[in-house]
C-alpha positions in Angstrom: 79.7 106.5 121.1 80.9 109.3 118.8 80.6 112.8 120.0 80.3 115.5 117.2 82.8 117.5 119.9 85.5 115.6 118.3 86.7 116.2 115.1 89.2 114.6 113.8 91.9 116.5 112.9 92.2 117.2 108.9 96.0 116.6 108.2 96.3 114.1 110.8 93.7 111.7 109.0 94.5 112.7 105.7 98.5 111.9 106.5 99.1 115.7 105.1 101.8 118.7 106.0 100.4 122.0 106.0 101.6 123.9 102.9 101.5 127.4 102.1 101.4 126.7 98.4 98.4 124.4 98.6 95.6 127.0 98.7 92.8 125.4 97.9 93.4 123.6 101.2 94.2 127.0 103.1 91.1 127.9 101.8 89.2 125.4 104.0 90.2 127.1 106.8 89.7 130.6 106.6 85.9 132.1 106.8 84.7 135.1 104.0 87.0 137.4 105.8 89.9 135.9 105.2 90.5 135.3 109.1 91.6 131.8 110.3 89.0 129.9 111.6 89.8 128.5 115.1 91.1 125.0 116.1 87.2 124.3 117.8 85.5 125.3 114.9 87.5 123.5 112.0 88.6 120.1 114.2 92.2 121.0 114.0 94.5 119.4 116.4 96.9 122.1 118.2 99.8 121.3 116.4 98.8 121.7 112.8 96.9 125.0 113.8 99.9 126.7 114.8 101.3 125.4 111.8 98.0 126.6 109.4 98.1 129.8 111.0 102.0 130.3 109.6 101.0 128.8 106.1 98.4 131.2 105.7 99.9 134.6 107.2 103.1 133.0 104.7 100.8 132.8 101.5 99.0 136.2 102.3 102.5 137.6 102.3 103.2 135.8 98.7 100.1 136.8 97.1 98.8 133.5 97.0 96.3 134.1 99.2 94.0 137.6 99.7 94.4 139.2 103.0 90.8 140.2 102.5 87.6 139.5 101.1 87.6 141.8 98.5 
């Protein structure tokens, strides 16, 4: 039996790396405010967050990425 608890996570199934130059992936992980979403919310194993949370603060810092909403 399946619990909805237990995502899988995103870049494990999908056999990805976490890129700061994929933004339309970062995207996916970062709510109106631009603010990472957390590891419970999006499925994300512990690994890859840490990882996500570099790749975004990274593209922020390139411009890739808006470091608000506006």
């Amino acid at each position: 039996m399946s619990n909805s608890k237990n995502k899988e996570c995103y870049f494990c199934a999908n056999n990805m790396e976490v890129d700061y130059k994929d933004v339309r992936t970062l995207k996916k992980f970062v709510n109106f405010f631009m603010k990472v979403l957390p590891g419970s919310r999006t499925g994300v194993c512990a690994w890859h967050q840490r990882k996500l949370s570099k790749a975004v603060k990274r593209a922020r810092v390139m411009s890739l990425l808006s470091a608000t909403h506006k």
